[in-house]
N, C-alpha and C positions, 0 to 999 in steps of 0.2 A: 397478490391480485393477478387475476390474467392478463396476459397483452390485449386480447381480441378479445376476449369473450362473446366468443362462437360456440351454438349451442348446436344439437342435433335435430334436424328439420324433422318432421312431419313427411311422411311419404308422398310425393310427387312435388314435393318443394326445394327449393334449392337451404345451402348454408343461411343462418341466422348470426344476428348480432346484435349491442345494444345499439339503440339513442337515447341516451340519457338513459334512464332505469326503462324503457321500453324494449320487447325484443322485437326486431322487424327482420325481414329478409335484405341479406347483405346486398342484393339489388336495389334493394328500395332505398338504402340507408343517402348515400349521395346526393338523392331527390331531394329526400327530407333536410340534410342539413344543407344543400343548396336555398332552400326555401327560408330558413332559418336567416342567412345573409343576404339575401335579395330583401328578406322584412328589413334589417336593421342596418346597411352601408350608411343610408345618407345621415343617420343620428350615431354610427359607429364612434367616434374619436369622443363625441359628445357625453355617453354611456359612457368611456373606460375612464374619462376624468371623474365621471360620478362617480361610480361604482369602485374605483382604487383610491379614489381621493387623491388623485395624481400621480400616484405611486407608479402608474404602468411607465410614465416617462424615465425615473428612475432605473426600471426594470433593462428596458430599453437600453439607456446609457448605459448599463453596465455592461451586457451586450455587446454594443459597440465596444468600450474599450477593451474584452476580451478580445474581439475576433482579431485587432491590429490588422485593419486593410491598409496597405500601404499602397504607392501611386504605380501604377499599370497593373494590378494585381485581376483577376476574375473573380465573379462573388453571384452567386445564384441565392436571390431570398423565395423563398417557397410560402406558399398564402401568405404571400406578403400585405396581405388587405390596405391598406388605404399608405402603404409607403414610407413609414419612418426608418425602418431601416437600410430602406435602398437609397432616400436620398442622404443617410448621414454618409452609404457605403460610397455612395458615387460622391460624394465631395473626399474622400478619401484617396479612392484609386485612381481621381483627375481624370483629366482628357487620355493619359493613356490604356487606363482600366476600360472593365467592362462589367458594369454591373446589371442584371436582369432583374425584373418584378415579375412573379407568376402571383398566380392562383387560381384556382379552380372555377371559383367564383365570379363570374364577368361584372358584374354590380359592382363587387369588390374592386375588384381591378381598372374598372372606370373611374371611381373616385380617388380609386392612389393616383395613378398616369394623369390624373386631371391635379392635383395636391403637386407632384413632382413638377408637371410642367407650369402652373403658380411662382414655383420659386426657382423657374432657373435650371430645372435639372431634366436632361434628355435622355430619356433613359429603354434600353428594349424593355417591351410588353409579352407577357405570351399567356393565355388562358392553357391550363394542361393540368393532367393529375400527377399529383405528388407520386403515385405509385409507377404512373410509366411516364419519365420524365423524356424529353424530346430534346437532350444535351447528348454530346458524344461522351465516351469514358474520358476520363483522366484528365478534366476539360476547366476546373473552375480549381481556385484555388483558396474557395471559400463558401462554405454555404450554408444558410440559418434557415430556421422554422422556426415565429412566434405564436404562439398560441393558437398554432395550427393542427399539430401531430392528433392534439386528444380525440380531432373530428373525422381522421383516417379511419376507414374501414380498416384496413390492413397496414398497422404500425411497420409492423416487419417486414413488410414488403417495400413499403415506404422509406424506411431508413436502410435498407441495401439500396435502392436506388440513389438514393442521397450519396452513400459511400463511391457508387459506384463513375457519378459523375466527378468525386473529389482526384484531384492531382494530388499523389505521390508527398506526403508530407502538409495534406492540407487537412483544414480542423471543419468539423461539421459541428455547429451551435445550435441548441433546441432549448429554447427557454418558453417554460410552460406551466401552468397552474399545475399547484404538487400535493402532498400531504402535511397537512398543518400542524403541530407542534401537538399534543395531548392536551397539552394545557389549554390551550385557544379554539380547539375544535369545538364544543360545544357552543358557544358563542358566535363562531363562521358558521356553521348551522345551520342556527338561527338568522343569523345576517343574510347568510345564501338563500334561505328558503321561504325567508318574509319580507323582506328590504327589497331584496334583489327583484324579484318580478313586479313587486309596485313600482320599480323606480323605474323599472322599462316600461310600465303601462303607461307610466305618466310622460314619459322624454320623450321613446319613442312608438308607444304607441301598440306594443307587444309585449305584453305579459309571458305569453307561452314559450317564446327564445328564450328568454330570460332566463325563466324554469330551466329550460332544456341543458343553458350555460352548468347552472348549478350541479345538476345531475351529471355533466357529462364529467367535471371535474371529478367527481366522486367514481366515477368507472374506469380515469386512468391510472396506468401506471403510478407504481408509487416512485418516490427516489430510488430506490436499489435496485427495481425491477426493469425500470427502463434503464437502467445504468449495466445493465446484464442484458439487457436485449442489444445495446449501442455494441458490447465488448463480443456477441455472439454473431452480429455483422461482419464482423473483422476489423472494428475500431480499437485502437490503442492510446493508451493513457486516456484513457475515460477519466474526467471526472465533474461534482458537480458540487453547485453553489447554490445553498438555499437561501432564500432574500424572502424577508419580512416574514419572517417564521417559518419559513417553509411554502407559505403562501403559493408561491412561485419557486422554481429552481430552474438554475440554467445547467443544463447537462454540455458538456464537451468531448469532443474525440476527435483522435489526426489517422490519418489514413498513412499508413507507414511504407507499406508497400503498392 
């Protein structure tokens, strides 16, 4: 499968690419899945316990216990949407760490910074894009993407930058909807493509995100492929962990040099 699937424009228009099975211009694409998160933040956390059946908390934790933030350590979460894994990182790396929450998303990021500061945890905010991140080189000594990457315009541009703000020996984590097992896809589907949009009409209120979820899963990368895009960054010891059949997979890579 492609990384981008960037398609050739039409004369007087710029690059194209998907959203979900739709091709729009890769201008417009940020709009639209902006819009997408501004619909569903306040019913966010709400949907992923429906929709995994808790399973995202699972996902999560394991996550966590890969990344081993230890105390003073730096740790950048990128769309980090409503905050679980900056605050499990900042109970980790204590008062002498530093851990940040982004995301592109300002809806998004008002509800996590609102969630963090609920339970005690202080933590920097920064709205920015994943592709040009506003960290110096060589600057964190940790840094994840959950279920963020599939909604990047530009993966590949995205995960250099990610590399590029990592220190010298540090792991870059991207745990993200993946390709499901042979056996179970037919059945995910169906789940994806009938369940899933009613159950958003009904929680929160949006049918069409929902949709958009489904599809966009199916336009990213697969295992191998983003495992070859991470190792073509200049990431070393790639590897990755498929959880609940593949459902999800966490991909991993340390910046060596």
């Amino acid at each position: 499968m492609s990384t981008t699937a960037r398609t050739p424009a039409p004369d007087g228009q710029g690059p194209q690419t998907h959203f979900g099975f739709e091709t729009v211009q890769e201008t417009d694409k940020a709009r639209r899945v902006a819009e997408v998160f501004h619909s569903v933040a306040s019913r966010y956390d709400v949907m992923n316990d429906l929709m995994s059946a808790g399973l995202h908390r699972i996902w999560k934790a394991f996550t966590i216990g890969r990344a081993q933030v230890r105390p003073g350590m730096r740790v950048l979460d990128i769309a980090g949407g409503t905050g679980d894994l900056a605050r499990a990182f900042a109970r980790r790396a204590g008062p002498t760490g530093e851990v940040w929450l982004t995301d592109i998303n300002d809806s998004m990021l008002r509800v996590g910074r609102d969630r963090l500061l609920d339970r005690g945890v202080v933590a920097p905010v920064a709205v920015c894009d994943a592709e040009c991140l506003p960290f110096p080189d060589r600057y964190f000594d940790r840094v994840s993407v959950a279920f963020g990457l599939r909604n990047m315009t530009h993966k590949d541009r995205a995960l250099a930058e990610m590399r590029r703000v990592l220190k010298p020996g540090g792991k870059l984590l991207v745990l993200e909807f993946s390709r499901v097992t042979p056996a179970l896809a037919p059945a995910y589907d169906w789940y994806s493509f009938n369940i899933l949009p009613k159950m958003g009409q009904l929680v929160a209120g949006d049918e069409a995100s929902y949709r958009y979820l489904a599809e966009s899963i199916r336009m990213h990368p697969d295992q191998e492929t983003l495992a070859g895009m991470m190792r073509g960054i200049g990431l070393d010891r790639v590897q990755y962990f498929n959880l609940t059949a593949g459902v999800v997979a966490l991909h991993e890579g340390v910046r060596l040099d």
